[in-house]
N, C-alpha and C positions, 0 to 999 in steps of 0.2 A: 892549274888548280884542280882537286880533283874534287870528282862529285861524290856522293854519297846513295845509297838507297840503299831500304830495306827491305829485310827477307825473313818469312815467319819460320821458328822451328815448333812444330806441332805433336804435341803427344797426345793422347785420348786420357791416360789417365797416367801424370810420372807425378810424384811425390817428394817433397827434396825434405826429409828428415834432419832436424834440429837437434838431433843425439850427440854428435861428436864434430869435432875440428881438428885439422891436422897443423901441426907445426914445425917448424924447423930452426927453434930459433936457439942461440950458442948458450944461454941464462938455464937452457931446460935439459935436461938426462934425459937419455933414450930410454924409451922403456920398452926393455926385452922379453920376447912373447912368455920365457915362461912365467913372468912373474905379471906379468898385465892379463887378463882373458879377453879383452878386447882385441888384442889382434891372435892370431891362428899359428900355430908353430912353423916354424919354417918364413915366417913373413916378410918376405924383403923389400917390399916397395912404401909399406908405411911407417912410419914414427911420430915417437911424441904425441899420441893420440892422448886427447882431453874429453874424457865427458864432462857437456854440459849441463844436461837437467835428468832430473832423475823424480819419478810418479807419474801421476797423469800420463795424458797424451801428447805430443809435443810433435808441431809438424808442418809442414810449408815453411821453409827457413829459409831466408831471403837476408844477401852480403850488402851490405850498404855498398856505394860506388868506391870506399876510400878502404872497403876489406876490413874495418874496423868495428862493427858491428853488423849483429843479427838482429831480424823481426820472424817474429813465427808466431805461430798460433797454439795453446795450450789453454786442456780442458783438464779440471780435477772435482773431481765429484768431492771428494777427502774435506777440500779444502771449499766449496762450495761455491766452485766455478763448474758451473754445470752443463755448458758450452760453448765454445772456442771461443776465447777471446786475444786480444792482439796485445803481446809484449817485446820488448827490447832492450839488447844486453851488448856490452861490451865483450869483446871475444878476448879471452887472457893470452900475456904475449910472454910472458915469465912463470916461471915454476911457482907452485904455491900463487897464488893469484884467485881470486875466486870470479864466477860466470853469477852476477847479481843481477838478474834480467827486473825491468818495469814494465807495469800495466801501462799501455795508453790507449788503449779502445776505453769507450765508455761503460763498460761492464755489463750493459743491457745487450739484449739478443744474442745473436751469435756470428761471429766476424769469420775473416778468411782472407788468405793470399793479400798480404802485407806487403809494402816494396819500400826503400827510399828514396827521397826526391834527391836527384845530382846533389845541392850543395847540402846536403845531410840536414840541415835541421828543418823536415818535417815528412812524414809517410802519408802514403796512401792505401787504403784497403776497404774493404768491402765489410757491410753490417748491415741486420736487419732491425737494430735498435727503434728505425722511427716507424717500424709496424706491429711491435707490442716491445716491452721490458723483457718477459719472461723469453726461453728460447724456444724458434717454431718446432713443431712437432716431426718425431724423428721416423721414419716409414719401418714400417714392420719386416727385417728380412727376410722372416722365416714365408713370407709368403712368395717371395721371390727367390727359393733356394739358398738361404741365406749367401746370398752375392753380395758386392760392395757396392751401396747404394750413395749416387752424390744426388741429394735433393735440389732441384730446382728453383728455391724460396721468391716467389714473387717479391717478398717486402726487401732482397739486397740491395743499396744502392752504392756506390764506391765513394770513399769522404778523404780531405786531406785532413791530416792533424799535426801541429808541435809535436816536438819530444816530450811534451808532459802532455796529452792526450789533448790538451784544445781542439775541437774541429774548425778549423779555418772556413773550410767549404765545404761546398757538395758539388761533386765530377758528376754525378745522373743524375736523372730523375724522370725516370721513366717506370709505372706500374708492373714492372715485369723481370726477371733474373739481369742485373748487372753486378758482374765479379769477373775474378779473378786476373785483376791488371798485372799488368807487366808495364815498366817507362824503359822508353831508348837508351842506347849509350850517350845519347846528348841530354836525357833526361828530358826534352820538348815536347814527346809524345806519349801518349799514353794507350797502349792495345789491350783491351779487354774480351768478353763474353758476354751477350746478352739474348734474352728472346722475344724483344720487342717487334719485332717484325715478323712473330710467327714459327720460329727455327731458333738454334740455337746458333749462332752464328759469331765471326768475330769485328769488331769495330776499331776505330783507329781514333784516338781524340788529339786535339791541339790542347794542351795546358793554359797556353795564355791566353787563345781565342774562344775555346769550347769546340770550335767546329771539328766534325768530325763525319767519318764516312765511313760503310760496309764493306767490308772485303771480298765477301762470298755474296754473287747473286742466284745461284743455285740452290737445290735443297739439298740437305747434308751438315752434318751436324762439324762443329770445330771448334774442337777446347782445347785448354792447356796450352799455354804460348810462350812467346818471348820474340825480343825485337833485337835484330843485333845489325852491325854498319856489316855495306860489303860493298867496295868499291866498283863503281860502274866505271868502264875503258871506257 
């Protein structure tokens, strides 16, 4: 029988953009680079590209476990969403089809890094809803050369929801930065960021039990994850 363990992949700062999906499916015509501008002349390794959303901001896009939908985050001032909140869409699998994404964050504060739960009907993501409505306040680049700033918001905590935005629970609750979850390929666990102990550091939860433990007892910072199986001999 084989065993299972996991192993962290770590970026400081990777972004997975909700722009575009690729397809290959027989229903749908290639669409050849002169006449699409999304892909680059000479392009042979893509087709069938679909844009998804178009204004706003639109970003951390996250594949349900069945490939069958997206969760991302999307802010439009336009439309007076003023920042990131959590929606999700069915990815189109036929020509002519449209990408009709739904709200399910609760439209207060500001959310982030979305995931779904293994058997698809309910997410998890991060919001600062129960520390004001309005969104927390955003840092001034220009004082820091204008660089790409991710704020730290004490009031995140990580929440599960339905597909129509219910929140079921709450996965934190701890005074201090939790976000940016990532669950297993079993869906059992759940790896996040927080700085409850001082650092920003990463933690590992049980879904069904709560408990949970630190990964790093160092100092040194460690964002941006994901948990994936790798068989142990």
């Amino acid at each position: 029988m084989k065993k299972y363990m996991f192993w962290m992949v770590i970026a400081v700062a990777a972004f997975c953009v909700s722009a575009f999906t690729l397809k290959n499916s027989t229903n749908a015509s290639v669409i050849k680079p002169n006449n699409d501008s999304l892909l680059y002349e000479g392009e042979k390794h893509f087709k069938n590209i679909q844009q998804l959303t178009f204004g706003g901001d639109n970003a951390e896009a996250y594949w349900s476990y069945d490939g069958k939908w997206l969760i991302y985050q999307y802010t439009n001032a336009k439309q007076g969403i003023l920042c990131d909140q959590m929606y999700i869409g069915k990815v189109p699998t036929q020509a002519g089809e449209k990408f009709e994404p739904k709200l399910v964050s609760s439209g207060k504060g500001r959310t982030t890094c979305g995931f779904f739960t293994k058997d698809g009907k309910h997410i998890i993501y991060a919001s600062t809803h129960l520390g004001a409505d309005s969104c927390p306040a955003v840092p001034d680049r220009k004082k820091y050369g204008n660089r790409y700033i991710w704020p730290l918001y004490n009031s995140y905590d990580i929440f599960m929801a339905d597909l129509n935005g219910k929140i079921v629970k709450r996965l934190t609750k701890s005074k201090y930065y939790d976000a940016e979850a990532t669950l297993s390929p079993d869906g059992k666990k759940m790896i996040y960021t927080s700085t409850k102990d001082g650092d920003i550091d990463l933690y590992i939860m049980d879904l069904k039990t709560g408990k949970e433990k630190e990964l790093q007892t160092h100092l040194g910072m460690m964002v941006e994850h994901g948990l994936a199986p790798m068989e142990k001999k």
